[in-house]
BAKEZA-690925 format. One record per residue (C-alpha): residue in three letters; x, y, z. Coordinates in steps of 0.02 Angstrom, whole numbers, padded with zeros to 5 digits, always signed. Example, Ala and Ser with C-alpha at 12.3 -4.5 7.8 and 13.67 -1.06 7.14 Angstrom:
// BAKEZA-690925
ALA+00615-00225+00390 SER+00684-00053+00357 
This chain:
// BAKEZA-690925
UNK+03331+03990+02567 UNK+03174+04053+02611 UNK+03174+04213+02727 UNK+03039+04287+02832 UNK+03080+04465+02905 UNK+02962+04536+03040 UNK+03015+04741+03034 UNK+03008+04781+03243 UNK+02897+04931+03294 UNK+03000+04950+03431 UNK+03143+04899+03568 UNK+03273+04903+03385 UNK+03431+04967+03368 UNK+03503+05016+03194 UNK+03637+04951+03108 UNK+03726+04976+02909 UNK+03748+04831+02834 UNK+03942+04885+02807 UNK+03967+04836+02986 UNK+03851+04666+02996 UNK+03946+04607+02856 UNK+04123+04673+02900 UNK+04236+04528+02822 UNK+04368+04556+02960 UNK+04271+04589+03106 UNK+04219+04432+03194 UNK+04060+04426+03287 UNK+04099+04466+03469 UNK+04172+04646+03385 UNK+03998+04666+03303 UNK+03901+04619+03434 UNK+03984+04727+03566 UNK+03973+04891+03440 UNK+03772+04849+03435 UNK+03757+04821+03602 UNK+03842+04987+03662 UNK+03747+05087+03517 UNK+03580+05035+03586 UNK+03611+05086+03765 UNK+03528+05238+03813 UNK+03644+05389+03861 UNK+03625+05337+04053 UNK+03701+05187+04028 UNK+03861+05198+03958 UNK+03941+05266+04089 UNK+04059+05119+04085 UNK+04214+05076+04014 UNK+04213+04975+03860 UNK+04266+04819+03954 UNK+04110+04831+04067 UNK+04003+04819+03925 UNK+04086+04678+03871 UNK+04088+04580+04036 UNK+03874+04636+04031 UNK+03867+04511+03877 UNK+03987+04400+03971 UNK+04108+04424+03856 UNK+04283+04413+03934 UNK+04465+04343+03940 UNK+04517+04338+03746 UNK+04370+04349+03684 UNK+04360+04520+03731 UNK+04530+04562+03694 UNK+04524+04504+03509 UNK+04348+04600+03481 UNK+04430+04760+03549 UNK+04586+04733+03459 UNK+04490+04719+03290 UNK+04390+04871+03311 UNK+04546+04973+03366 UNK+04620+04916+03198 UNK+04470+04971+03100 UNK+04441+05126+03155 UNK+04287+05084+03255 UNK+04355+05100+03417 UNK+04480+05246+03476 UNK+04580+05267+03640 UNK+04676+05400+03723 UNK+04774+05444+03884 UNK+04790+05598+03954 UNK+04857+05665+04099 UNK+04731+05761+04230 UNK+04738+05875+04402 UNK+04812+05780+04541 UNK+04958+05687+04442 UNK+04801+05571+04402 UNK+04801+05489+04224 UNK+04627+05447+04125 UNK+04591+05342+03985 UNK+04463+05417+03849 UNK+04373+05279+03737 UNK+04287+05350+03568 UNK+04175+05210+03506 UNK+04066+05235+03328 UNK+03969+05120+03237 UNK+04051+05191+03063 UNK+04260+05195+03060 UNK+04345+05335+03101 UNK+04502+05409+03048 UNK+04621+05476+03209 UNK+04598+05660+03150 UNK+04413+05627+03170 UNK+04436+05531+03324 UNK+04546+05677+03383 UNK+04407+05815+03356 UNK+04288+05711+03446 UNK+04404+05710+03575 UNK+04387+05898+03606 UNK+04192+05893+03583 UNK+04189+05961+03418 UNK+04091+05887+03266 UNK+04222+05825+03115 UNK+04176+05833+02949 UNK+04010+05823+02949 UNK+04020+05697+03105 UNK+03919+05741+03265 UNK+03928+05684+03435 UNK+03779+05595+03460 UNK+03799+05530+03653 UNK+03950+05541+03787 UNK+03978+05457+03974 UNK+04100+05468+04084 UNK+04163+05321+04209 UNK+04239+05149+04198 UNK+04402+05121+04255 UNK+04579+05166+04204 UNK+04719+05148+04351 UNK+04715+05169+04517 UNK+04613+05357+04519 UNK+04595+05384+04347 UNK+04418+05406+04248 UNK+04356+05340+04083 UNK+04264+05420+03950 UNK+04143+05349+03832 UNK+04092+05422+03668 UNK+03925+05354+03618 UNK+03889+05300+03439 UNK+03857+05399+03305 UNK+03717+05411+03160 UNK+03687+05483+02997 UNK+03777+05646+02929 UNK+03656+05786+02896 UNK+03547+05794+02735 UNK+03666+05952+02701 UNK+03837+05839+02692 UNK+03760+05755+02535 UNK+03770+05823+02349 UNK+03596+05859+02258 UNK+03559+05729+02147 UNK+03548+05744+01956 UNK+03395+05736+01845 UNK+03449+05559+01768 UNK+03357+05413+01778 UNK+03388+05330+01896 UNK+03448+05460+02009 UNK+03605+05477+02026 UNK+03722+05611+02141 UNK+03920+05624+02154 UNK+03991+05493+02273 UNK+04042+05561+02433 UNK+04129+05501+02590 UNK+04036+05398+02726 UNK+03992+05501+02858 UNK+03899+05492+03024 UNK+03804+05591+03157 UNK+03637+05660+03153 UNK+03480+05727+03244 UNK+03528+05746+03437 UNK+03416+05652+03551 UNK+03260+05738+03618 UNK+03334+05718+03796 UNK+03517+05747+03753 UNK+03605+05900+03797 UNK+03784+05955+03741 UNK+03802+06084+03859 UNK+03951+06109+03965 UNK+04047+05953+04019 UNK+04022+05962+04212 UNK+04001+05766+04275 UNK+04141+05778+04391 UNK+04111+05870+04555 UNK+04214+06032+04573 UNK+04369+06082+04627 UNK+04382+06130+04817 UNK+04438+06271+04751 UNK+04327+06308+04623 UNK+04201+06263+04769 UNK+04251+06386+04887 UNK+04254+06504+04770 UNK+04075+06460+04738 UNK+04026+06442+04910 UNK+04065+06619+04954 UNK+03973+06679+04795 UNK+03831+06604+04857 UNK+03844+06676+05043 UNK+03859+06833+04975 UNK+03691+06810+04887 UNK+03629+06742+05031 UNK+03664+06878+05137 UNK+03582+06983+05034 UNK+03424+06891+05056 UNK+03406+06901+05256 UNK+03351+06735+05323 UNK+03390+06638+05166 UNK+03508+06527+05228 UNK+03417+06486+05387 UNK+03233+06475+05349 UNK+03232+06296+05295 UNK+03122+06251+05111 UNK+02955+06160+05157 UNK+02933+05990+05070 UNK+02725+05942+05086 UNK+02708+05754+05111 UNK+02861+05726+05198 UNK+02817+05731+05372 UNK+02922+05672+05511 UNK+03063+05640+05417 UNK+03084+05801+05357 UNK+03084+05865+05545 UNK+03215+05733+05570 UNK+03324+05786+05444 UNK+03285+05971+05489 UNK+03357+05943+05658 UNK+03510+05810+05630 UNK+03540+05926+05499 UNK+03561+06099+05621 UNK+03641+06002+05743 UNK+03770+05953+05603 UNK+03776+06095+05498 UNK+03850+06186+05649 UNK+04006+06220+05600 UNK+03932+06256+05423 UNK+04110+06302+05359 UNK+04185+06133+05390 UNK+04254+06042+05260 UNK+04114+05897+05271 UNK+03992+06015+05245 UNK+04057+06089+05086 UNK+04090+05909+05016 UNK+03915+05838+05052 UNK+03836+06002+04983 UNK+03965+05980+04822 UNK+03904+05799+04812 UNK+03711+05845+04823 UNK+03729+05978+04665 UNK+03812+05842+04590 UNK+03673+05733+04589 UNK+03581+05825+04431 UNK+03737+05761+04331 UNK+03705+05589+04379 UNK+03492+05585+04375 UNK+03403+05739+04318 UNK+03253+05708+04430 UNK+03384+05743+04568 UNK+03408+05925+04541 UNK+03425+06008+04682 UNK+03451+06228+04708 UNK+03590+06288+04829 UNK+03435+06329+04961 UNK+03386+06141+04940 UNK+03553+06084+04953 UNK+03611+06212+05110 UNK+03455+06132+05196 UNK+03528+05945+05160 UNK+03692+05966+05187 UNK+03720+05960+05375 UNK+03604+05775+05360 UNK+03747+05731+05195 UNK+03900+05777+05321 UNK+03864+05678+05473 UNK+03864+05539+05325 UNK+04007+05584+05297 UNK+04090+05609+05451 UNK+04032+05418+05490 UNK+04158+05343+05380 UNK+04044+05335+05225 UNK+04134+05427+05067 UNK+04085+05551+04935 UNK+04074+05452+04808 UNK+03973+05299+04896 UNK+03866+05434+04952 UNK+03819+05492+04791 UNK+03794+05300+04753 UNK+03675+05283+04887 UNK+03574+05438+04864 UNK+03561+05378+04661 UNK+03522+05194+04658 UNK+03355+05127+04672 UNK+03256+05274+04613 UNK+03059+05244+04617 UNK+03009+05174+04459 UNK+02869+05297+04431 UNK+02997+05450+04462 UNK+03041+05555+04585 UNK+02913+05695+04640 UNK+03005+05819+04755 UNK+03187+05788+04741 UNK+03226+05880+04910 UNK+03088+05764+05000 UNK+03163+05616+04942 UNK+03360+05635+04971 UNK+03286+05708+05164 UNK+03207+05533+05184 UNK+03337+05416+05106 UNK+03482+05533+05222 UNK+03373+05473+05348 UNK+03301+05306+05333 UNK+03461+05261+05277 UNK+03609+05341+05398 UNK+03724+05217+05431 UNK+03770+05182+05601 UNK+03902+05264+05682 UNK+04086+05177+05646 UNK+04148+05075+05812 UNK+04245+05157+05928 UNK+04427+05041+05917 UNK+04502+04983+06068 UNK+04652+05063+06113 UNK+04804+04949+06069 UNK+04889+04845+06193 UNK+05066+04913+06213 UNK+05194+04780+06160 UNK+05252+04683+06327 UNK+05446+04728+06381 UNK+05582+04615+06317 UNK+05644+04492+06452 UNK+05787+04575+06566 UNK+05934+04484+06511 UNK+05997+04345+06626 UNK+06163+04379+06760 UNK+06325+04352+06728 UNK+06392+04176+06806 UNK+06549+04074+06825 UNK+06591+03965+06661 UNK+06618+03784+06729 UNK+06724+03721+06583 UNK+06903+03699+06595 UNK+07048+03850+06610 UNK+07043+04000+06704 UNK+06893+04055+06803 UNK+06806+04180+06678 UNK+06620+04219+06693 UNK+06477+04242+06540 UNK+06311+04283+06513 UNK+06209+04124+06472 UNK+06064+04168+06338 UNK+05943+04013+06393 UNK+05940+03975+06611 UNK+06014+03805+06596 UNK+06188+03852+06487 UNK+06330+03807+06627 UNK+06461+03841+06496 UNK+06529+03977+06364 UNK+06490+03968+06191 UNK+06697+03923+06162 UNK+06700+03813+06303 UNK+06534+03723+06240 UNK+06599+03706+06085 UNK+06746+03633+06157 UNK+06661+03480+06223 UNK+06567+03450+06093 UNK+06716+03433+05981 UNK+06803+03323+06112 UNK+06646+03222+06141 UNK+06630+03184+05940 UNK+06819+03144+05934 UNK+06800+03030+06058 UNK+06625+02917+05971 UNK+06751+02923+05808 UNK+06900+02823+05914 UNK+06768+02734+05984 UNK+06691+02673+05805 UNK+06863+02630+05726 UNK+06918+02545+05876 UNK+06746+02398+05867 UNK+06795+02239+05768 UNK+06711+02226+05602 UNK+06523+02150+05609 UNK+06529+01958+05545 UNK+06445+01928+05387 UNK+06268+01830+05393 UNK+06310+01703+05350 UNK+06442+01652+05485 UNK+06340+01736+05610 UNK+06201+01606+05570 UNK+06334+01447+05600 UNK+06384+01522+05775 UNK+06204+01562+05847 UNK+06156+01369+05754 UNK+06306+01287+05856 UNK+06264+01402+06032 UNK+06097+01299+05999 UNK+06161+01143+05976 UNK+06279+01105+06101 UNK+06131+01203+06240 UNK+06032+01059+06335 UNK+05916+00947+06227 UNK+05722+00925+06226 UNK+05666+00823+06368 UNK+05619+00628+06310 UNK+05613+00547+06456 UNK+05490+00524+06604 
């Protein structure tokens, strides 16, 4: 077989050979580990079955890929139990096997053995109000994990265990873990941190930040936003301001300081308050970014808040109260037989008791029985056909005569 190999300058993902020619791994398995190991760290914020369903991959199929690289080693799952009596599910995927103590390590963030987180999500699905988390492939181990070679020809060094992990990303960062919103208690806490350092600064919190280019919407949002930000303790407003600090976590360009988001967060509440929640809100405010970038964070949320408030949610028409049940009907006189004794009928026409009614029926069926017994048996065909042939026969003949 003749082969012809064109090396790709770019748009590549790498892969070890162990894994493209893994005896026991079929190809769905293979193809799903590549596929999720190429993805850049802003996309796989999905469950494992998401990616799979991206590469229409679904049903068995799926099932038998993920089974196999459960069994290996390349895929790892966990549940564990989070604030709110919620449950999560955390998936650990590698493109080299690992064992559960490695797995287990990962779990907690730290490197094992030479291995090294290389990327991490969080999302998917797992229950009802659970979350998901994703641990992103890993590379090579450091050049330190491996022994010095010897002087022999060819060079040769002691064999050592396969390893992975390697040089971070230039745009990853393994700082603190903070992709879920916080705590409303953690954000009050926060919240009166801040207006403490804002009364320190006089006029900080009122003298909203000037965004150049923005225009009338800006003046829009400035005002819906006073008008909403009112009651600037309310609970609306803290959760739109926690969901516009939040927004970093999801797109960088969306970073946002508490001035910026104080100034935004009466606009974010009256979203809010319309029926729309926190987390479609952060949906909205994140999807369909500008494909050159985003220039001035805070004059972009300001327009989208306003170009795209929803309408106000329907006022529902008070119910219509259930109508009365019918007044039940008067006592009359039962006209069966025995002594006068009166009833209440339960449809207008009943003239009788339900004893009495029965009564008659139970006569009336007697009766048809006696009745029955009583006719003479039908005659058979046959002889039935002989009497209505004779009733013809001796009848008046056909006229001959004229």
């Amino acid at each position: 077989m003749l082969s012809h190999v064109i090396p790709p300058v770019r748009g590549y993902t790498k892969c070890s050979n162990s894994l493209v020619r893994h005896p026991r791994l079929c190809s769905d398995a293979k193809i799903l580990v590549l596929y999720v190991q190429g993805l850049p760290a802003c996309d796989r914020d999905k469950a494992l079955s998401e990616h799979a369903r991206s590469l229409l991959m679904t049903g068995r199929a799926y099932q038998r890929a993920k089974a196999e690289l459960l069994a290996h080693g390349y895929v790892h799952e966990r549940r564990e139990r989070i604030a709110g009596g919620r449950w999560r599910t955390v998936q650990v995927m590698s493109n080299e096997p690992l064992t559960a103590d490695q797995a287990a390590r990962l779990y907690a963030g730290a490197p094992a053995d030479g291995y090294a987180v290389v990327g991490a999500g969080r999302a998917g699905r797992v229950g009802r109000t659970g979350h998901a988390g994703q641990v992103g492939h890993a590379g090579r181990a450091a050049s330190g994990a491996w022994s010095a070679p010897s002087t022999r020809f060819p060079t040769v060094g002691e064999p050592t265990g396969r390893s992975v992990g390697g040089q971070l990303p230039a745009d990853e960062d393994l700082g603190e873990d903070t992709s879920h919103p916080p705590t409303e208690a953690e954000a009050g806490e926060e919240a009166e941190g801040d207006a403490a350092a804002s009364e320190s600064v006089p006029g900080s919190a009122s003298v909203p930040v000037p965004v150049p280019g923005l225009g009338a919407a800006q003046d829009s949002a400035a005002a819906q936003g006073s008008a909403a930000a009112a009651p600037s303790g309310s609970a609306e407003v803290l959760a739109a301001e926690r969901v516009l600090l939040s927004l970093r976590h999801e797109r960088r360009e969306l970073l946002l300081g508490v001035r910026e988001a104080r100034t935004l967060a009466g606009l974010a509440a009256e979203w809010l308050r319309r029926g729309v929640s926190p987390g479609d809100l952060r949906a909205a405010l994140t999807r369909g970014l500008p494909k050159d970038g985003v220039r001035s964070a805070l004059g972009f949320l300001a327009h989208r808040l306003v170009e795209k408030l929803p309408a106000p949610p329907a006022e529902q028409p008070e119910p219509v109260p259930p109508s009365p049940p019918p007044s039940p009907l008067a006592l009359i006189a039962c006209a069966g037989p025995g002594e006068e004794h009166m009833f209440r009928p339960n449809v207008p026409w009943a003239t009788t008791c339900g004893p009495c009614h029965r009564e008659e029926q139970r006569a009336y069926w007697e009766d048809m029985r006696v009745r029955t017994e009583a006719a003479p048996e039908p005659l058979p065909w046959r002889e039935r056909f002989a009497a209505e042939g004779a009733e013809v026969g001796t009848g008046p003949g056909p006229d001959v005569g004229g």
